[in-house]
C-alpha positions as CSV (number, residue, x, y, z in Angstrom):
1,X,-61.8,63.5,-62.8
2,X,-59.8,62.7,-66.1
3,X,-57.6,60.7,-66.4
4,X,-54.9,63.5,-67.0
5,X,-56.0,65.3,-64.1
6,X,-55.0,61.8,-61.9
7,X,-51.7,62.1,-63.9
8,X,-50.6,65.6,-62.7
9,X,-52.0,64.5,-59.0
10,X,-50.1,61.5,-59.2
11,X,-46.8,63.9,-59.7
12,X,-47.6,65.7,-57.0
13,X,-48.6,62.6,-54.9
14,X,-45.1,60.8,-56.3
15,X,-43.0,63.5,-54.8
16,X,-44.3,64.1,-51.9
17,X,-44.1,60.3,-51.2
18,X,-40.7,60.4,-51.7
19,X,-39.9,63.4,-49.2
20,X,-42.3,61.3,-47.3
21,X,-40.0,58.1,-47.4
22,X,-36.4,59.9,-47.6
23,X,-37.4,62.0,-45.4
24,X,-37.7,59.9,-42.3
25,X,-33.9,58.7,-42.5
26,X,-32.4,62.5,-43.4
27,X,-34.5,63.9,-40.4
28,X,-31.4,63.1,-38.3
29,X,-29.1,65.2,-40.4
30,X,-31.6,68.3,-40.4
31,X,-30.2,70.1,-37.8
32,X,-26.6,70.0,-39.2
33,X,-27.8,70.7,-42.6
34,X,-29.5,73.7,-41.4
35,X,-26.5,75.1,-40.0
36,X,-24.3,74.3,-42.9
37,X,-21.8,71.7,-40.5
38,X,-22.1,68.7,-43.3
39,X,-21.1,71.2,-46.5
40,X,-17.4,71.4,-47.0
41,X,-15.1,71.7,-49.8
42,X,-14.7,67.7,-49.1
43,X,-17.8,67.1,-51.1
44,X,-16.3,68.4,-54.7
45,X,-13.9,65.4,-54.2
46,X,-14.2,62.0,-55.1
47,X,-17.5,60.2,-52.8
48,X,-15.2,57.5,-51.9
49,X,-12.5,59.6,-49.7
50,X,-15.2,61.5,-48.3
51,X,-15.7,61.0,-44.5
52,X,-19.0,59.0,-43.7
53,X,-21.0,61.4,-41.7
54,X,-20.4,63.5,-45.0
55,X,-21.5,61.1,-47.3
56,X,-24.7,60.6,-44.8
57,X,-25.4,64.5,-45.2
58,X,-25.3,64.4,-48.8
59,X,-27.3,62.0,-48.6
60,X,-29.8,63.7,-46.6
61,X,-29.6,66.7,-48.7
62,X,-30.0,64.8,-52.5
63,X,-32.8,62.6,-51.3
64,X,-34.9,65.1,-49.7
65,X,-34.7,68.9,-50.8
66,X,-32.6,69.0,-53.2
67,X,-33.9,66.0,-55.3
68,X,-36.3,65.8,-58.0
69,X,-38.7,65.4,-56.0
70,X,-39.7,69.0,-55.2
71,X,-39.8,70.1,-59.2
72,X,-41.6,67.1,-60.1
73,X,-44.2,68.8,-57.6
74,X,-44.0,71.9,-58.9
75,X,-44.7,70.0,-62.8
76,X,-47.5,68.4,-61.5
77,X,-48.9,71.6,-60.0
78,X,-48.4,73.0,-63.4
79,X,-50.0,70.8,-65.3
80,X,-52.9,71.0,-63.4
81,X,-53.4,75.4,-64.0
82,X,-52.7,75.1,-67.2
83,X,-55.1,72.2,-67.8
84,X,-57.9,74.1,-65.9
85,X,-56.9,76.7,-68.1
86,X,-57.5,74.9,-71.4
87,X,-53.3,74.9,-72.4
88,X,-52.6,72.3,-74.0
89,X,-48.9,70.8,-72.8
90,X,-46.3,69.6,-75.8
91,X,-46.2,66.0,-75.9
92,X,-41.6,66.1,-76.0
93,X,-42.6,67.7,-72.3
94,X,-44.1,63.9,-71.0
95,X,-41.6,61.8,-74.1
96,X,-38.5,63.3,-72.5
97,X,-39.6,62.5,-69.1
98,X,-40.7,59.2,-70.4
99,X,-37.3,58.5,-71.9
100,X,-35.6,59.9,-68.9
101,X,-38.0,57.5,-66.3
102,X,-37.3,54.4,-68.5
103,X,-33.7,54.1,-68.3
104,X,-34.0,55.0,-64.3
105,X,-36.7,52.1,-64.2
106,X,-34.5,49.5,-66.1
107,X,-31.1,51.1,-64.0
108,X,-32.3,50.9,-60.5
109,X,-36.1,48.6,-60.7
110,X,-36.8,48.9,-57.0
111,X,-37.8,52.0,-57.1
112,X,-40.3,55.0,-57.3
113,X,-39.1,55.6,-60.9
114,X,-41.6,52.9,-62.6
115,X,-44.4,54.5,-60.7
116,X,-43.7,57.5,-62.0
117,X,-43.2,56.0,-65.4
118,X,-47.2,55.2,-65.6
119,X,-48.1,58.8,-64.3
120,X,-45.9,59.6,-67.2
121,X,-47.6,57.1,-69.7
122,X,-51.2,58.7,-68.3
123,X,-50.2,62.2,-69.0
124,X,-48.8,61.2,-72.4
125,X,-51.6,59.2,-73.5
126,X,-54.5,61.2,-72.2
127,X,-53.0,64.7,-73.1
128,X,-55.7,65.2,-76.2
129,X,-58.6,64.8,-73.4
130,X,-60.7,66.9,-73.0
131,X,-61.8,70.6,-74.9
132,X,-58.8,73.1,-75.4
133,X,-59.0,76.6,-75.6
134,X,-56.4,79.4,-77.2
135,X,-55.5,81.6,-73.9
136,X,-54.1,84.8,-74.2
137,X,-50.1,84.8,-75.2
138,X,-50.0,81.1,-75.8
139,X,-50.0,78.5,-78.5
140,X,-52.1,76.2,-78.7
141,X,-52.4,73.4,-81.6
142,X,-55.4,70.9,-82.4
């Protein structure tokens, strides 16, 4: 397995780690999310007048579904067709992640984000691995 291969597995592997972790302290809140009782007009306003079991459900609802978890999974999965595929990704794609993962890294360090940083860094640096092929409809440069 290449090393860009482990990158786009690692992606996949990253988010479902973090629905994983997250996941086990919003499981409480599921059942109200499901039925819509923790959405109100409340949660346009400011977070600190917000009741608590509201901030607790949006909570449950940013770290879990509805984080960046679930398209980072979807990139990874990506990544991996079109690699099988011969495509050959634009490096801005893995940069502007890579910009976007450093300043999470330096604003919150105890995180997944510098993990996520060195799948990044893989992908980036291994993306000319490997033989690419022109497939029908796309670009591909050398």
């Amino acid at each position: 397995m290449t090393l860009y291969r482990l990158g786009c597995f690692g992606l996949i592997g990253l988010g479902l780690l973090h629905l994983a972790v997250l996941g086990l302290d919003a499981f409480s809140y599921a059942g109200d999310l499901a039925r819509g009782r923790l959405w109100t007009w409340e949660h346009w306003g400011p977070l600190a007048g917000q009741r608590p079991e509201l901030v607790a459900g949006g909570f449950a609802f940013w770290s879990t579904i509805g984080s960046f978890a679930v398209p980072v999974m979807g990139l990874g999965t990506l990544l991996v067709d079109l690699d099988r595929r011969g495509v050959l990704v634009p490096r801005g794609v893995f940069i502007g992640l890579g910009v976007w993962l450093l300043v999470c890294s330096a604003l919150m360090p105890p995180s997944g984000f510098p993990f996520a940083l060195v799948v990044i860094a893989a992908l980036l640096f291994a993306r000319q691995g490997g033989t690419r092929r022109p497939v029908a409809g796309s670009a591909v440069r050398r």
